[in-house]
C-alpha positions as CSV (number, residue, x, y, z in Angstrom):
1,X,19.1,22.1,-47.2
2,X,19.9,18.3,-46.1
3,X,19.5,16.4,-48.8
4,X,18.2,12.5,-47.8
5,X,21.3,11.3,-48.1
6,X,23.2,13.4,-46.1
7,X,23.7,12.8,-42.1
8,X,22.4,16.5,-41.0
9,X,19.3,16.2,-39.0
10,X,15.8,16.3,-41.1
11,X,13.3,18.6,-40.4
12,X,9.8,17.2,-40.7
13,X,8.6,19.8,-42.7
14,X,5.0,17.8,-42.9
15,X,3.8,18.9,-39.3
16,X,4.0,22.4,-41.2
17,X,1.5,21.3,-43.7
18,X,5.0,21.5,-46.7
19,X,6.1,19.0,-48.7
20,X,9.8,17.8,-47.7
21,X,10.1,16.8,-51.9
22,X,9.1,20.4,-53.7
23,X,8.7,22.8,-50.4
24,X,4.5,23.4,-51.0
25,X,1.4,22.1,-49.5
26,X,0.8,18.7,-50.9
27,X,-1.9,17.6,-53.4
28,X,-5.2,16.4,-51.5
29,X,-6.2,13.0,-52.5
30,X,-9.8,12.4,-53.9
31,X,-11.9,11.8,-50.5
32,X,-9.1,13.0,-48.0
33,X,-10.4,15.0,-45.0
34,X,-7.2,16.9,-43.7
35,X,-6.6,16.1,-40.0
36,X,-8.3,19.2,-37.7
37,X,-5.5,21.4,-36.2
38,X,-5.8,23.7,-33.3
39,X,-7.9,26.9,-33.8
40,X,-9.6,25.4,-37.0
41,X,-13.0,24.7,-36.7
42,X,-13.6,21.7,-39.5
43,X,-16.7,19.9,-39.6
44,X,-16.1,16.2,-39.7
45,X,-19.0,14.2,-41.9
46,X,-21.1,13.0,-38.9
47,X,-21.4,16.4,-37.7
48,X,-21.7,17.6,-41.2
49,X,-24.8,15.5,-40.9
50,X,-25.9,16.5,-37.7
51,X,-26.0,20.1,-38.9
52,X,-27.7,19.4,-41.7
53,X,-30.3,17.4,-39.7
54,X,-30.5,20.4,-37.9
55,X,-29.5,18.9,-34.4
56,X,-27.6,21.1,-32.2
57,X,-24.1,19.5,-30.7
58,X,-22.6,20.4,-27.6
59,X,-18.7,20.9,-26.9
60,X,-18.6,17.2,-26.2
61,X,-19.9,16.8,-29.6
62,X,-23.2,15.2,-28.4
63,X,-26.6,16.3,-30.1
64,X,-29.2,18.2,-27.7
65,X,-30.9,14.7,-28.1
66,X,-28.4,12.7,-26.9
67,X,-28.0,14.9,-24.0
68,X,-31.4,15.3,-23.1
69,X,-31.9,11.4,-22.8
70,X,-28.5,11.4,-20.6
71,X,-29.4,13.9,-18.4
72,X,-32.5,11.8,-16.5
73,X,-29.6,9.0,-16.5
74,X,-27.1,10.7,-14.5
75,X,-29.5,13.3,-12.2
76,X,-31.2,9.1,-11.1
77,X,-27.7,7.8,-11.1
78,X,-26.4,11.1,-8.5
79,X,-29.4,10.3,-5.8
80,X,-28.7,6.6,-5.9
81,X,-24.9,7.6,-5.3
82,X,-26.5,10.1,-2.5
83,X,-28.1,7.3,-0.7
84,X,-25.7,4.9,-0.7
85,X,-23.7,7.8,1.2
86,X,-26.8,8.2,3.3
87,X,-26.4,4.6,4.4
88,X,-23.0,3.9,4.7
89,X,-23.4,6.7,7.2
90,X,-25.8,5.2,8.7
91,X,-23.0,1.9,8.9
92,X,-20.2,4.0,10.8
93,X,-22.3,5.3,12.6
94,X,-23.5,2.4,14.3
95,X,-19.8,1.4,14.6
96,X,-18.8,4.8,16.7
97,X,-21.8,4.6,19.1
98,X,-20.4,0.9,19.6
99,X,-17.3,2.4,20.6
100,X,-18.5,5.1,22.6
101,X,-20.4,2.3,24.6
102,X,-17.4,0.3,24.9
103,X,-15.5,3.2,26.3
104,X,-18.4,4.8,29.4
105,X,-19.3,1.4,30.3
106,X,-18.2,1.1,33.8
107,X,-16.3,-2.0,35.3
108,X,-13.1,-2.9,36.4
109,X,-11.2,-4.0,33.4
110,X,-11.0,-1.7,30.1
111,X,-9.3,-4.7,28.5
112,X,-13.0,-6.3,28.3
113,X,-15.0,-3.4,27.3
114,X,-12.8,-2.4,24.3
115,X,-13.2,-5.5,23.4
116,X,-16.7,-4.8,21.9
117,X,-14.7,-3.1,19.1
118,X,-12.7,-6.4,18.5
119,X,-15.8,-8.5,18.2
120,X,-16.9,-6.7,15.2
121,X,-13.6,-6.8,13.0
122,X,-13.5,-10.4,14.1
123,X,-16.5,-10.9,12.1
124,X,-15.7,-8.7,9.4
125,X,-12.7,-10.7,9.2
126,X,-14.5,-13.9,8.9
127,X,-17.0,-12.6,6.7
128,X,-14.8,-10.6,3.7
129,X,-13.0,-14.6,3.0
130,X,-16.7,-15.4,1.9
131,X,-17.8,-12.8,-0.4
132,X,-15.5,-13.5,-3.2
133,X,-16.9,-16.8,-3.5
134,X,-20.4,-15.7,-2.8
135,X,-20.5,-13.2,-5.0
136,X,-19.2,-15.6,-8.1
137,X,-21.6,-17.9,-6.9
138,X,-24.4,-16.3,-6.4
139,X,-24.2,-12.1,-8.1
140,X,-23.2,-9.3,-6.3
141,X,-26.4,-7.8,-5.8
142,X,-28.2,-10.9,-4.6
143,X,-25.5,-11.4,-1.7
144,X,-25.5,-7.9,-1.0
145,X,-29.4,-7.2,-0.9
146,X,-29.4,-10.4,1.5
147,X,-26.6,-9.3,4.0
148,X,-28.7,-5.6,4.1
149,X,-31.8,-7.2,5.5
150,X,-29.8,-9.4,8.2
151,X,-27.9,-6.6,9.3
152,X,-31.3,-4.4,10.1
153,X,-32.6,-7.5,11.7
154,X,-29.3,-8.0,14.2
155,X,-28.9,-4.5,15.0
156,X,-32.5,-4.6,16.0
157,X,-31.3,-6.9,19.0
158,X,-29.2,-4.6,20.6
159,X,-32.8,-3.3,21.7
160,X,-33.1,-6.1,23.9
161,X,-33.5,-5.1,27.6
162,X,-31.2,-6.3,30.0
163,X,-28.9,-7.5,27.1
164,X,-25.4,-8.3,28.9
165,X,-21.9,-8.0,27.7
166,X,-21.2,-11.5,26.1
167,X,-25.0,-11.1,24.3
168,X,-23.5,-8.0,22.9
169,X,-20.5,-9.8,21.7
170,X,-22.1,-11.9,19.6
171,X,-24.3,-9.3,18.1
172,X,-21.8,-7.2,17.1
173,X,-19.8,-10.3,15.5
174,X,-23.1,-10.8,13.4
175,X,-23.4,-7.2,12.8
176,X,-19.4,-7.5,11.4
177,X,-20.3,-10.9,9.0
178,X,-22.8,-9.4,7.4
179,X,-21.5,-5.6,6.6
180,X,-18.2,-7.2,5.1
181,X,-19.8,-6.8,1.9
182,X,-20.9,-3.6,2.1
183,X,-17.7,-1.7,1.1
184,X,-16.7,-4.1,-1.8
185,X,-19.9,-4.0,-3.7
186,X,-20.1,0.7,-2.6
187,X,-16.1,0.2,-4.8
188,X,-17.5,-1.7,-7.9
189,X,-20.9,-0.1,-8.0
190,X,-18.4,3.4,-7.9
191,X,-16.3,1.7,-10.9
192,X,-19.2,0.9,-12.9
193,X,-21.4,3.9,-12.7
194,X,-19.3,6.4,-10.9
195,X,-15.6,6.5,-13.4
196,X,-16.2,9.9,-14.4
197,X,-16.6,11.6,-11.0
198,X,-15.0,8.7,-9.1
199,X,-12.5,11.1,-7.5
200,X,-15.0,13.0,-5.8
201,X,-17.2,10.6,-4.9
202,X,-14.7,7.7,-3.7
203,X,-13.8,11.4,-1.6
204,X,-17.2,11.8,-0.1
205,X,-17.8,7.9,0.5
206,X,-15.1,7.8,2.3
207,X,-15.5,10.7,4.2
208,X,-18.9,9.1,5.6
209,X,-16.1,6.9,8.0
210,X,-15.2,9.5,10.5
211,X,-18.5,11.4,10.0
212,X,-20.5,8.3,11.1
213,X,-18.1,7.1,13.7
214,X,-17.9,10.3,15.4
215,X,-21.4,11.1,15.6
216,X,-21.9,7.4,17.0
217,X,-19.0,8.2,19.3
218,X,-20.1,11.2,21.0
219,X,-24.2,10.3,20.7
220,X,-23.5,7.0,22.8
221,X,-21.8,8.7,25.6
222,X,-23.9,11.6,26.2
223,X,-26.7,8.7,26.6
224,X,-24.5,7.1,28.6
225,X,-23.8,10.0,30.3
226,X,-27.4,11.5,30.6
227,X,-28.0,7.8,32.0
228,X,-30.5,7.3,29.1
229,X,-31.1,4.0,27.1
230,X,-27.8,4.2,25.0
231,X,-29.9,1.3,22.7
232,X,-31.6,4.3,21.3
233,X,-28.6,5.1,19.5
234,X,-28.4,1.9,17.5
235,X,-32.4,2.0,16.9
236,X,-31.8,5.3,15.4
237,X,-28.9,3.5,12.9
238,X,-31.5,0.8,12.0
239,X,-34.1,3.5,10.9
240,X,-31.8,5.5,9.0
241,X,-30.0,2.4,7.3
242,X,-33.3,0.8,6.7
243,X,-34.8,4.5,5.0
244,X,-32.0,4.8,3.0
245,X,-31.9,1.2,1.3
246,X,-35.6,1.5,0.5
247,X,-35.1,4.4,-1.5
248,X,-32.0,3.2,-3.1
249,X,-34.1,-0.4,-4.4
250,X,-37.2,1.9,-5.4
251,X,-35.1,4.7,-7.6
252,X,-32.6,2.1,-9.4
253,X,-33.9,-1.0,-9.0
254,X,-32.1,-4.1,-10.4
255,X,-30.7,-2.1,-13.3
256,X,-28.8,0.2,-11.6
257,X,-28.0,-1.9,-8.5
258,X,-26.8,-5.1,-10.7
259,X,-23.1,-5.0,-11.8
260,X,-23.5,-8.2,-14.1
261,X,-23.2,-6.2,-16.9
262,X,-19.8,-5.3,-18.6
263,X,-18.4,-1.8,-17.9
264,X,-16.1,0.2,-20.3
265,X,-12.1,0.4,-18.1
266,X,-9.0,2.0,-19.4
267,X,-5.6,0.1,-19.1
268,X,-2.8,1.7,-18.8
269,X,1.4,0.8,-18.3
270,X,2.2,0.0,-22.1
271,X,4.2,1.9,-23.3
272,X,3.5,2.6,-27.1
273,X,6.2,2.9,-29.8
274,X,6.3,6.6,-30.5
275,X,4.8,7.8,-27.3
276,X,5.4,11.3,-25.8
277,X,7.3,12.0,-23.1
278,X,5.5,13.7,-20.1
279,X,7.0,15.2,-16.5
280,X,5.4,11.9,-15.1
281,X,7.2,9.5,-17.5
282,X,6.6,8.0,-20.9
283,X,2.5,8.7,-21.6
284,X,0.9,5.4,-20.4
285,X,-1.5,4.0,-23.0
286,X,-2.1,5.2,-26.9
287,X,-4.5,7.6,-27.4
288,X,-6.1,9.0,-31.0
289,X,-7.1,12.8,-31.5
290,X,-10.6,11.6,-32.3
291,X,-11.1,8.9,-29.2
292,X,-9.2,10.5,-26.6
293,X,-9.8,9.4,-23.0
294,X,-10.3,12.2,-20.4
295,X,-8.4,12.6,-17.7
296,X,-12.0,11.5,-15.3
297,X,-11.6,8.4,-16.9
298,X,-10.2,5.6,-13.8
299,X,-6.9,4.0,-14.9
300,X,-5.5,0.5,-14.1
301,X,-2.2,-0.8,-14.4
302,X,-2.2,-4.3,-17.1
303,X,-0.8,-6.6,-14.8
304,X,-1.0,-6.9,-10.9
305,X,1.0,-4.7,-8.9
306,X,1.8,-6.4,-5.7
307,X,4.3,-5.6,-4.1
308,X,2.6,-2.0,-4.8
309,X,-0.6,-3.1,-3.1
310,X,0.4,-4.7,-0.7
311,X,3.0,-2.1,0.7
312,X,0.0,0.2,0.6
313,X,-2.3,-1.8,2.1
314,X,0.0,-2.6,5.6
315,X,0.8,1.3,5.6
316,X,-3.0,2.3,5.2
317,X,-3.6,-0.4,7.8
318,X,-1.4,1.3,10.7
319,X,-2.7,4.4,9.7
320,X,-6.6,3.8,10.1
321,X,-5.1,2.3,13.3
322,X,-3.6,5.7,14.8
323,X,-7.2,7.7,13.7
324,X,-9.5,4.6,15.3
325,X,-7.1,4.0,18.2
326,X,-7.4,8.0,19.2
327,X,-10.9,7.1,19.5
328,X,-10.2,4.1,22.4
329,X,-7.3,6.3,24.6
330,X,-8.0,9.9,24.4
331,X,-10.8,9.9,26.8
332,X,-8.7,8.3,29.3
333,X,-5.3,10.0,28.8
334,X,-6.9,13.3,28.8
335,X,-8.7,13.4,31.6
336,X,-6.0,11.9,33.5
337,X,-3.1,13.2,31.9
338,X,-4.3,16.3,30.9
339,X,-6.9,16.9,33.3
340,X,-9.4,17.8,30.8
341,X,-13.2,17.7,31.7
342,X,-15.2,14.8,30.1
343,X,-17.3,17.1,27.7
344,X,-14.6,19.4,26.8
345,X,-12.1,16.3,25.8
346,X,-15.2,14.6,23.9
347,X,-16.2,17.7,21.8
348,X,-12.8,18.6,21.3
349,X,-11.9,15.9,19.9
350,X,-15.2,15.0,17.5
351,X,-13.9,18.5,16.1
352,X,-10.7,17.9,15.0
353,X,-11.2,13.9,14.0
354,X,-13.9,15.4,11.8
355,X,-12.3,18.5,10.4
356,X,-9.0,17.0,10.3
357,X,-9.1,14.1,7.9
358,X,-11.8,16.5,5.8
359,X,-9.0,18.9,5.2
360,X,-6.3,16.7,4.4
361,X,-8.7,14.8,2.4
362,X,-10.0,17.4,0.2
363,X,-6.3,19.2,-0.4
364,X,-5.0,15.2,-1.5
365,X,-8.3,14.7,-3.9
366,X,-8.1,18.0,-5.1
367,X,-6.3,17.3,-8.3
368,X,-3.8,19.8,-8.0
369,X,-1.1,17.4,-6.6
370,X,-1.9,14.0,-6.9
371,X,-4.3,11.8,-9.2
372,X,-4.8,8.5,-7.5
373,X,-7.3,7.2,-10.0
374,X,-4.7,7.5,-12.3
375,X,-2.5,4.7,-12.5
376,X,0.3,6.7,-14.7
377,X,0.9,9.4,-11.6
378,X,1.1,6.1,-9.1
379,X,4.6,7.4,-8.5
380,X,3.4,10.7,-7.6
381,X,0.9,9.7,-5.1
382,X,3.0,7.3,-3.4
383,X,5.7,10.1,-2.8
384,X,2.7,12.3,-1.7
385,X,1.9,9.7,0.9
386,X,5.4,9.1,2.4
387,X,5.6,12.9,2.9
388,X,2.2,13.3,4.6
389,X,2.5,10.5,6.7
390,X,6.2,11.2,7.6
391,X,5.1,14.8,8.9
392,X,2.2,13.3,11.0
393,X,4.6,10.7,12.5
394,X,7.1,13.5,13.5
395,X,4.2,15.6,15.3
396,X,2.5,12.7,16.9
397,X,5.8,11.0,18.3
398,X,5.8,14.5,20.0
399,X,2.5,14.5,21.2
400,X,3.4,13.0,24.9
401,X,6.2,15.5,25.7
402,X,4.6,19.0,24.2
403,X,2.9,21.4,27.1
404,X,-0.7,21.1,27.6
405,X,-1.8,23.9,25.8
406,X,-0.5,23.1,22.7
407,X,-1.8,19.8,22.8
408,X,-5.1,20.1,20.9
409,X,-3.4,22.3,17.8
410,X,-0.6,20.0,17.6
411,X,-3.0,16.9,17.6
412,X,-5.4,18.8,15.2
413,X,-2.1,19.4,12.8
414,X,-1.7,15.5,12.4
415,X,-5.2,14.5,12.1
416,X,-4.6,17.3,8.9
417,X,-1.8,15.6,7.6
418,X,-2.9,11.6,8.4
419,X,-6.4,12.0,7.1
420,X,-4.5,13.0,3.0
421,X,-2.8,9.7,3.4
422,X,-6.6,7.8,3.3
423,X,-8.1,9.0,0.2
424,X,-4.8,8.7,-1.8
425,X,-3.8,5.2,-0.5
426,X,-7.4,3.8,-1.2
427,X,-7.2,4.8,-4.8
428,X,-3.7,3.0,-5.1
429,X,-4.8,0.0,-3.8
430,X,-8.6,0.1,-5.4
431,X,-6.4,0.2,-9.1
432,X,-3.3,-1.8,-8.6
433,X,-4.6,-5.1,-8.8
434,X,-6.6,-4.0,-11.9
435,X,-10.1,-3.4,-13.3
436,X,-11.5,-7.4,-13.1
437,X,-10.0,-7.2,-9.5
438,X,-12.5,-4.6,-7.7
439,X,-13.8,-6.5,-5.2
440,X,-10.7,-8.6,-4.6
441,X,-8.3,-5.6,-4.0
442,X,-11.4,-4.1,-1.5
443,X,-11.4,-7.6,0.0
444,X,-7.9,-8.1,0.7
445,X,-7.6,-3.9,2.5
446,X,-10.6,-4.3,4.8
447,X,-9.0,-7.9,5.7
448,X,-5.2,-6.6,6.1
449,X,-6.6,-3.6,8.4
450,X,-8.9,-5.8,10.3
451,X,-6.3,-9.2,11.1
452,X,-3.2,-6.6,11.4
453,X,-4.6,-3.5,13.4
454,X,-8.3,-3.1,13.7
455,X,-9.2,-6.7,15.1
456,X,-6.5,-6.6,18.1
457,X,-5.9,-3.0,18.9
458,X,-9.0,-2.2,21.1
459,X,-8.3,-5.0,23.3
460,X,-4.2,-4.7,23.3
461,X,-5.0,-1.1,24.3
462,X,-7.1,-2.2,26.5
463,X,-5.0,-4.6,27.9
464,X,-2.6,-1.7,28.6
465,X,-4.4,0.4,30.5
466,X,-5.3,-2.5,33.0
467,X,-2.0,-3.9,33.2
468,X,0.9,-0.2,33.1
469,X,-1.2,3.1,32.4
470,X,-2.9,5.0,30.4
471,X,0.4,7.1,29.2
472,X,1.8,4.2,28.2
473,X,-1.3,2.9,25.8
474,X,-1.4,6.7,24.5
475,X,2.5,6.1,22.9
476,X,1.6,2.7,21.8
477,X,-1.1,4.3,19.5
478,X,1.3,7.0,18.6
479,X,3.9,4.6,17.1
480,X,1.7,3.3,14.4
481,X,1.4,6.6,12.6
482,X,5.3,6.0,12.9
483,X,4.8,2.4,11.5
484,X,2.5,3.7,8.8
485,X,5.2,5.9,7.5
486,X,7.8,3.8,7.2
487,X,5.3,1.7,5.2
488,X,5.0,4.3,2.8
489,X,8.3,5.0,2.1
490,X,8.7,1.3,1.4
491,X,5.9,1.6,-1.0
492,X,7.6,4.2,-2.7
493,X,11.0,2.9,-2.8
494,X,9.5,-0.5,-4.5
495,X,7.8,1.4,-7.1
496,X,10.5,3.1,-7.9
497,X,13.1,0.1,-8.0
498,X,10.7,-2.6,-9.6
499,X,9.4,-1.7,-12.5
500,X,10.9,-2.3,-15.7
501,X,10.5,1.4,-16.5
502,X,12.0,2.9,-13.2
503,X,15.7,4.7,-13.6
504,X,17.1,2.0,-11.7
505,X,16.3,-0.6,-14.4
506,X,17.7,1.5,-16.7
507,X,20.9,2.0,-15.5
508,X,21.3,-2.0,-15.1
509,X,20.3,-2.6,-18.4
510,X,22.6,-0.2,-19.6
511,X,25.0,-1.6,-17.9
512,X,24.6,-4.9,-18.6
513,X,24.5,-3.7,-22.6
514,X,28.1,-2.3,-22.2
515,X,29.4,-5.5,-20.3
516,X,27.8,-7.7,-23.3
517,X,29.6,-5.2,-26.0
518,X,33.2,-5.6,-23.7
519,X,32.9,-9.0,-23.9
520,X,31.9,-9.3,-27.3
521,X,34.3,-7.2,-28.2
522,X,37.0,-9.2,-26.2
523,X,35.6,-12.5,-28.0
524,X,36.0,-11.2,-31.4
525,X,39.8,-10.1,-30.7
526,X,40.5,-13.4,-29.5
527,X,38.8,-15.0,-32.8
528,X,41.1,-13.5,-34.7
529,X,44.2,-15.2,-33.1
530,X,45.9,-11.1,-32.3
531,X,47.0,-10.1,-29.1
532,X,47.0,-7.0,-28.1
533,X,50.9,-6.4,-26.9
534,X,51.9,-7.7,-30.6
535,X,49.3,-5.7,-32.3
536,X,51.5,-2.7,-32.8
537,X,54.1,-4.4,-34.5
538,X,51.8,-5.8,-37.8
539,X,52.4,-3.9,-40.7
């Protein structure tokens, strides 16, 4: 027994359901519902009512009703979700076959045929500054619904006959404006309606990037190679695109394509007085036991992370430049290199730039190691990144010295490992900027990867092959999945030594509380006119 007095440790005896005073249960106040413990089934008074009304509830303590009214909500809300995957498709699609064009076309400089791929990322680029400002001018869904129907219309002209190189160009710089809102609004309209699956479906979006630009890849150069019409390939993107975004307006319609309205976001990065501690840290926002948030639910930090973001952001940049600039170098450096047929490099390679990124996708949105819609495991993830892309950077900086035969498994091993690092980063940088900056965060990624890597690259590379060999472009695309993970482990690294909460803050501040006691200390002895040599001699 301690008594309260007493400087033994208490043991709160109320989590037991005993008074600490007398030893027994307490008395139960007039009106008071005891709180519902684990294993006790206690019927609180709303579902006390329910039952009585005679309206089932279901584990998530919604009446058959309630769910029956949801359910229409969410089966209309999964096809619109399955559309708008159906035509971003359709989008990368039309981006690989450009690339596949620009890589069969013949002539004598490569610099000037890759450069189809820079035209479109120059207009992306100028095109993203825009949609901010359009979008607070004039509603997301307006602006978007607009730059849909221009896009059909200027894909349509790569259908004109005898179109030459400089025509194309400037249809592919008008096809870049007007698709740099596409991905934006996809990550808000995924915010608003998609929180509670968000994982999976920001998974399967995505996905849709490689899946579209391979098929576009390898489709335009069997055309090419079959010496067919390779326009066909982009009329086929137009008629898909155009399908899908009729469906989409016809099943939601303004209600479901409009993201005026206010959505429902959990903060996170407070920590609360009392909170528990967790392997991950200090639990990131309060929760009740009777509104407890789920672990679907998306979570953004309170305050921009920056220096977060934009770490990411450069890192995801180089790293969506090793996967896109594969696609500009590998049919040359293969062939030549390797001496690889045309078919067997092409198909080869569509194989593991599909099934690649897929695995290492789905093993990093899993769940079972990372959470990157959660902004409390942002530490986590960014660790997982700097050891996925670290492993692909020590294969691929291997790539140009391994024997021929172990070429293909070794490049198929780091498509694995680079294609985790997508899904993970994009959550980080989707969240760190917080919930009112959505479209802002997506803006400032696309732009990062497009000025930095994506706008650039396909001519440098290009340029490379015209000017030393084909060898030498082939390391120069290798070294930015070394770039990308040295990114990452600087993203980790300022996570971890930045934030008021790290270990490394701690230790200063404890450090700075024990220099502040010494010298308090020292300014009270000196108050008191002793010294410490004559100290010993005072009675």
């Amino acid at each position: 027994k301690n008594p309260r007095g007493s400087g033994g440790r208490r043991f709160h005896l109320a989590t037991l359901g005993v008074s600490r005073e007398h030893g027994r249960s307490p008395a139960r106040r007039p009106g008071h519902v005891p709180r519902r413990m684990s294993g006790q089934s206690h019927a609180s008074p709303s579902e006390a009512a329910r039952a009585k009304d005679g309206s089932a509830t279901n584990g998530a303590g919604m009446t058959s009703s309630e769910a029956s009214s949801s359910s229409p909500e969410r089966r209309r809300t999964g096809l619109i979700y399955v559309l708008f995957v159906i035509a971003y498709l359709a989008v990368q699609f039309g981006h690989g076959a450009n690339i596949g064009v620009a890589v069969s076309l013949p002539g004598s400089s490569k610099a000037m045929n890759l450069a189809l791929g820079s035209w479109v990322m120059v207009g992306v680029s100028l095109g993203l500054p825009l949609t901010p400002w359009a979008c607070r001018t004039f509603g997301v869904y307006p602006v978007s619904f607009f730059c849909v129907l221009i896009d059909l219309i200027v894909i349509l002209l790569m259908m004109l006959p005898g179109i030459t190189l400089q025509q194309i160009y400037f249809v592919r710089f008008l096809v870049g404006f007007f698709e740099a809102p596409f991905l934006p609004y996809l990550q808000e309209w995924l915010a608003h309606f998609g929180k509670h699956n968000w994982n999976v479906w920001n998974t399967v979006l995505h996905a849709m990037v490689p899946l579209g630009e391979n098929l576009g890849y390898i489709l335009a150069q069997e055309l090419v190679a079959l010496e067919w019409q390779w326009q066909f390939a982009f009329a086929g993107q137009a008629a898909v695109l155009a399908a899908a975004c009729c469906l989409i307006y016809l099943v939601g319609g303004r209600r479901y394509l409009d993201l005026s309205y206010d959505k429902a976001q959990t903060f996170v990065d407070n920590v609360p007085a009392g909170a528990h501690n967790t392997a991950e840290g200090p639990d990131c926002s309060p929760r009740s036991n009777e509104d407890d948030v789920g672990e679907s639910e998306v979570e953004y930090p309170v305050t921009e992370r920056w220096c977060v973001y934009w770490a990411t952001n450069a890192s995801l940049g180089a790293q969506l430049g090793f996967l896109s600039g594969s696609k500009y170098v590998i049919r040359d450096y293969a062939m030549r290199e390797l001496g690889y047929s045309l078919h067997f490099t092409m198909y080869t390679f569509v194989a593991i730039a599909l099934i690649g990124p897929a695995l290492g996708g789905s093993i990093a949105m899993s769940g079972t190691f990372v959470r990157p819609d959660q902004w409390g495991q942002h530490r986590r993830t960014l660790g997982f990144l700097a050891c996925t892309s670290s492993v692909a950077a020590a294969i691929a900086v291997l790539l140009p010295y391994i024997p021929n035969v172990l070429f293909w498994p070794a490049l198929f091993v780091t498509f694995v490992a680079a294609g985790g690092v997508y899904p993970a980063a994009q959550g980080i940088i989707n969240i760190a900027l917080t919930a009112t900056r959505v479209i802002e965060a997506s803006v400032y990624q696309v732009q990062c990867n497009n000025i930095l890597f994506a706008m650039p690259m396909p001519y440098v590379i290009g340029k490379t092959m015209d000017s030393f060999d084909t060898e030498t472009s082939f390391r120069f695309v290798t070294m930015l999945q070394l770039l990308a993970a040295a990114g990452f482990i600087f993203a980790a690294l300022s996570a971890t030594f930045t934030e008021e909460r790290s270990t490394w803050h701690r230790l200063k501040q404890r450090q700075r509380d024990e220099d502040n006691q010494a010298s308090d200390v020292e300014m009270t002895s000196r108050s008191a006119g002793t010294d410490p040599e004559r100290q010993r001699f005072l009675p």
